[in-house]
N, C-alpha and C positions, 0 to 999 in steps of 0.2 A: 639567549637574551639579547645578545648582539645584533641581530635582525629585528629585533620586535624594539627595541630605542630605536634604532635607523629608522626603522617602516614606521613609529610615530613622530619621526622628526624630519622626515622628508618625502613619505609618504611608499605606501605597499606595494605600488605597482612600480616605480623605479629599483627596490629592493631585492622583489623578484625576479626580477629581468635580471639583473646582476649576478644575483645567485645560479638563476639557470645559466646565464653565462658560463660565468666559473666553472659550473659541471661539467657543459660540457667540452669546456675546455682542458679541465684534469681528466675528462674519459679522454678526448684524444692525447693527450700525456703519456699514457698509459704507450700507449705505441712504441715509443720511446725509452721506458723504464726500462733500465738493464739490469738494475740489482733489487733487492729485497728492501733494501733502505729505500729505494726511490718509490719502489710501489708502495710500500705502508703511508711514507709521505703520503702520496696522493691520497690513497686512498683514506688520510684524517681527516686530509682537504674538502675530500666529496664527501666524507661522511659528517661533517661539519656546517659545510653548507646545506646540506641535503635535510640536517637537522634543522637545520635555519628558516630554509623557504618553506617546508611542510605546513607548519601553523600561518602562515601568509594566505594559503589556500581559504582558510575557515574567516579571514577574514575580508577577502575578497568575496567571498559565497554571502558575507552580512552584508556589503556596499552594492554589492551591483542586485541583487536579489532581496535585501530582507532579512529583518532578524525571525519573521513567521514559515521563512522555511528553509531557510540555514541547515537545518538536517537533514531537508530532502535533496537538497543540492549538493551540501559538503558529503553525505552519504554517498550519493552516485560519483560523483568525481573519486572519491577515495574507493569504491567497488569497482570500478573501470581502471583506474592504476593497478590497484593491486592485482589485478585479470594479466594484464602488461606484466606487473612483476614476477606474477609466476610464471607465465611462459618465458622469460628471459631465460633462468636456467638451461629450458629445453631446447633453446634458439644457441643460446652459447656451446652445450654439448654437441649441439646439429653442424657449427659451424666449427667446431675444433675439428668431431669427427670428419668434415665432407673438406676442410683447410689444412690439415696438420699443425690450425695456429686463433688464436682469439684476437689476430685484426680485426677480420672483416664484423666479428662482435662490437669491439671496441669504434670501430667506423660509423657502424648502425648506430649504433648508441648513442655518439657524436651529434649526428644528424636528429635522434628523436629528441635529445634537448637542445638544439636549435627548432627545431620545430614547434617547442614549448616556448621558446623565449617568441616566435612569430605569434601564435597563438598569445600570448600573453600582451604582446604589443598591440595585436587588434583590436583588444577591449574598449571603446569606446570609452571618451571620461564622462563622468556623471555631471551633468549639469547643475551649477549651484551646490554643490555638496561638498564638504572637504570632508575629509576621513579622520575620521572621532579615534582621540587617544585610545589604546589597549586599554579595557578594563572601562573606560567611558562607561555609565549606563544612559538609554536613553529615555 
C-alpha cells in the first residue's frame, strides 16, 4: 500500500526506480550477510519492496499503452519475468555447483536489477498526460 500512495503522490515511474534500486541493492547486501539475522533482514527488505513495485508494472502497461490492452502487455511482461524467475533456481544451483558459493549469483542478480532500473529510466515521459490516481476511472 506504501508504494501505490507514493506512486499516486509523486508519481510511478520515480517509485519504481526506487524500488528497483533497493533490490538491487539488498541482493548485493547479501554478499555481505554473515548471520541468519542479517539475511532474513534483507530478505523482508526485497521481499517488501518486491511486493511493492510488482503492481507498478500494471500500471505503467495502462499510461504508456492503454487501458484496451493492459492485458496483452502486463500478460507478456509478467510471462517473460516469470521465464527469468524459473531459470534463476537452475542458474543459482549451476553457480554454487561450478563456485563452491552464491556470489557470482548474487552479483548477477545485482546487475539484472540495475538493468531494470536503466530499462525503467529509458521510458520516455508521456506528453501532456499526468497519471491518474489508483483506482481513477476513466
Amino acid at each position: 500500500m506504501l508504494f501505490g500512495v507514493l506512486a499516486d503522490r509523486i508519481g510511478v515511474e520515480p517509485v519504481l526506480v526506487a524500488g528497483l534500486l533497493v533490490q538491487a541493492a539488498v541482493i548485493s547486501l547479501y554478499l555481505a550477510a554473515d548471520s541468519l539475522t542479517s539475511f532474513y533482514t534483507l530478505a523482508v527488505i526485497f521481499g517488501g519492496t518486491y511486493g511493492g513495485v510488482m503492481p507498478l508494472y500494471a500500471v505503467l502497461a495502462r499510461e504508456y499503452f492503454g487501458p484496451h490492452v493492459v492485458g496483452t502487455v502486463f500478460g507478456a511482461a509478467t510471462m517473460l519475468s516469470s521465464v527469468g524467475m524459473a531459470f534463476g533456481p537452475l542458474a543459482g544451483g549451476w553457480a554454487f555447483d561450478a563456485f563452491a558459493s552464491y556470489q557470482w549469483l548474487f552479483i548477477g542478480s545485482a546487475l539484472v536489477g540495475l538493468g531494470a532500473v536503466l530499462i525503467a529510466l529509458a521510458f520516455p515521459p508521456l506528453p501532456g498526460k499526468e497519471a491518474e490516481p489508483a483506482g481513477a476511472v476513466a
